[in-house]
C-alpha positions as protocol buffer text, in pm:
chain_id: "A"
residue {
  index: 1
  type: UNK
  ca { x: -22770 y: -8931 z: 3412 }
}
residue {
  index: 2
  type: UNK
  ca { x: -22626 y: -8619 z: 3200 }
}
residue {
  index: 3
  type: UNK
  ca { x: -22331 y: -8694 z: 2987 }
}
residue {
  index: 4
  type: UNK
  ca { x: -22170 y: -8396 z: 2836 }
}
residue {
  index: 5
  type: UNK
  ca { x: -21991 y: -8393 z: 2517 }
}
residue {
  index: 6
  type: UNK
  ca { x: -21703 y: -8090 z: 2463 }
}
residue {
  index: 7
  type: UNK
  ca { x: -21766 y: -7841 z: 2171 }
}
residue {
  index: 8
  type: UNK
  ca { x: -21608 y: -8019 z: 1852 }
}
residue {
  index: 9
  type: UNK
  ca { x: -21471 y: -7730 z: 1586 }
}
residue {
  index: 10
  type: UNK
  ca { x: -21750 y: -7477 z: 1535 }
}
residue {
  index: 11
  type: UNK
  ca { x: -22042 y: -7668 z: 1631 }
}
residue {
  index: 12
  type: UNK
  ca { x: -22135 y: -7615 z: 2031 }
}
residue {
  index: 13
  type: UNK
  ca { x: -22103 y: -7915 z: 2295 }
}
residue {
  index: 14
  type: UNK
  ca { x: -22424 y: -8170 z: 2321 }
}
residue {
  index: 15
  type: UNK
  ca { x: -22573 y: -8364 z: 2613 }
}
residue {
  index: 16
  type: UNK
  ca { x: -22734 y: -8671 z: 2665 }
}
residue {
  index: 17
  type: UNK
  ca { x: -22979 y: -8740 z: 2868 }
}
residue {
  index: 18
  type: UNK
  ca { x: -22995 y: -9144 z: 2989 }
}
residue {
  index: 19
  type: UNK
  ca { x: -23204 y: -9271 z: 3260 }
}
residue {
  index: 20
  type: UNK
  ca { x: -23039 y: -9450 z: 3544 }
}
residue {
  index: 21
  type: UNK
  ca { x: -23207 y: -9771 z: 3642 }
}
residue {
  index: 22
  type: UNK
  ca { x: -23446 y: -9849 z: 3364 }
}
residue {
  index: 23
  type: UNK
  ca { x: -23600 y: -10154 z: 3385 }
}
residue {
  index: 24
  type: UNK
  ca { x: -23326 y: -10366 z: 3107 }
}
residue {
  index: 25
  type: UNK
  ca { x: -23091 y: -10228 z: 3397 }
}
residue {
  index: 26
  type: UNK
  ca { x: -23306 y: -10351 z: 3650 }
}
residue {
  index: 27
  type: UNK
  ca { x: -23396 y: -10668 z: 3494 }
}
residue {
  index: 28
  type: UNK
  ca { x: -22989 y: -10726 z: 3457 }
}
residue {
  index: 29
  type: UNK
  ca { x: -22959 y: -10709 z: 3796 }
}
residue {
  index: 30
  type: UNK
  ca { x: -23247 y: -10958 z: 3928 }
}
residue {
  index: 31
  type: UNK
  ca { x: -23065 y: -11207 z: 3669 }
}
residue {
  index: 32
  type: UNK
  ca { x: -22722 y: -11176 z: 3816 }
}
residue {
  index: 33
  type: UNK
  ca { x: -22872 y: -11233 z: 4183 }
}
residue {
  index: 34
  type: UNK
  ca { x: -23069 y: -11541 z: 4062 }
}
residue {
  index: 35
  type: UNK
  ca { x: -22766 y: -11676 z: 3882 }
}
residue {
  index: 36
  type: UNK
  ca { x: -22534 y: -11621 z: 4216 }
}
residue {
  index: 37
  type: UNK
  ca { x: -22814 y: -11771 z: 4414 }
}
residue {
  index: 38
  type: UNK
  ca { x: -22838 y: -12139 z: 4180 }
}
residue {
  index: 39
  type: UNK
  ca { x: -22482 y: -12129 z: 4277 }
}
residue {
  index: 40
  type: UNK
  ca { x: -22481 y: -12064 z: 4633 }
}
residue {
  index: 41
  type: UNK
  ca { x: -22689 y: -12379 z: 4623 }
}
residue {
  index: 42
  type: UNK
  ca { x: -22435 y: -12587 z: 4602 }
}
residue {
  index: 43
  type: UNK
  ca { x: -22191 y: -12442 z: 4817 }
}
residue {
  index: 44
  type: UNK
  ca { x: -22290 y: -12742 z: 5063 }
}
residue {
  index: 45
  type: UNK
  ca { x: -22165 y: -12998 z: 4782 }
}
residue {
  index: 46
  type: UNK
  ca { x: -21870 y: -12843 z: 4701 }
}
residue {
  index: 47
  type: UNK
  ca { x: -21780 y: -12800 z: 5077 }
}
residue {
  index: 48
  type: UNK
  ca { x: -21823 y: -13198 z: 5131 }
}
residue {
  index: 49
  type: UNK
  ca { x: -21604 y: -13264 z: 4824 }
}
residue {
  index: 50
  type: UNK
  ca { x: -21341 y: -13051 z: 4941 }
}
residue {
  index: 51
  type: UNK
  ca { x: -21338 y: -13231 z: 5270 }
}
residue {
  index: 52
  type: UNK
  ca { x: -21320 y: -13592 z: 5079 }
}
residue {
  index: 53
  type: UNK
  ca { x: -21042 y: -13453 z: 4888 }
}
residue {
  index: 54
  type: UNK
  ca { x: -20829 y: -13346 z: 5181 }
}
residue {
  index: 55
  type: UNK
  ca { x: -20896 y: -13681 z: 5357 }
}
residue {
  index: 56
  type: UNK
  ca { x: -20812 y: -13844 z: 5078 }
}
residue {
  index: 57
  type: UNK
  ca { x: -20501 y: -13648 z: 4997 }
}
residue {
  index: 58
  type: UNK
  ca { x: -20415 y: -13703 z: 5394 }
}
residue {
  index: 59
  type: UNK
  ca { x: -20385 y: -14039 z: 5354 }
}
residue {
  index: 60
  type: UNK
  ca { x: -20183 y: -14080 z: 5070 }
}
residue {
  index: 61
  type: UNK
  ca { x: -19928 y: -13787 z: 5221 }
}
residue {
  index: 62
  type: UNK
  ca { x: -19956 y: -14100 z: 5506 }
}
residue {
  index: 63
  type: UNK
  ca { x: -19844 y: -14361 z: 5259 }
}
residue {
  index: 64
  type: UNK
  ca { x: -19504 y: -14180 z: 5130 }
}
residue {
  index: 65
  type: UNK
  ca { x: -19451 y: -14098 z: 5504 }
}
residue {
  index: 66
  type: UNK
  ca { x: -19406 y: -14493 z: 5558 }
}
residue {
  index: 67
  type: UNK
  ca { x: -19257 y: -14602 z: 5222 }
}
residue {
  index: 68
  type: UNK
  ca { x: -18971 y: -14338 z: 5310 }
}
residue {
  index: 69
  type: UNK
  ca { x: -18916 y: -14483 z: 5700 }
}
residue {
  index: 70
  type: UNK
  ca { x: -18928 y: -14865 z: 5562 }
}
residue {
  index: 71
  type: UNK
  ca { x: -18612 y: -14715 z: 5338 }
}
């Protein structure tokens, strides 16, 4: 990738020169997909809980429900 810099005062502009995808970049990347895949792993877990949760948060929204009719 070129990156230009403006003229400053009397001195004319620069450039720099960077490669684009070098292998730190590269390397960066692979990391990132292997940490997003550990935690698509345990998508399956978190699913389940989720599903106690609600079940368990259906039945108590079941107990009020009678406590308030016995009133």
């Amino acid at each position: 990738m070129l990156t230009l810099h403006g003229p400053t005062g009397s001195s004319p502009g620069k450039w720099t020169l960077s490669r684009v995808g070098t292998a730190e970049e590269r390397m960066s990347v692979h990391n990132e997909i292997r940490a997003l895949e550990e935690k698509l792993k345990g998508v399956d877990g978190w699913e389940t809980r989720v599903k106690e949760l609600h079940e368990l948060l259906s039945v108590q929204e079941g107990v009020g429900e009678e406590r308030e009719k016995e009133k």
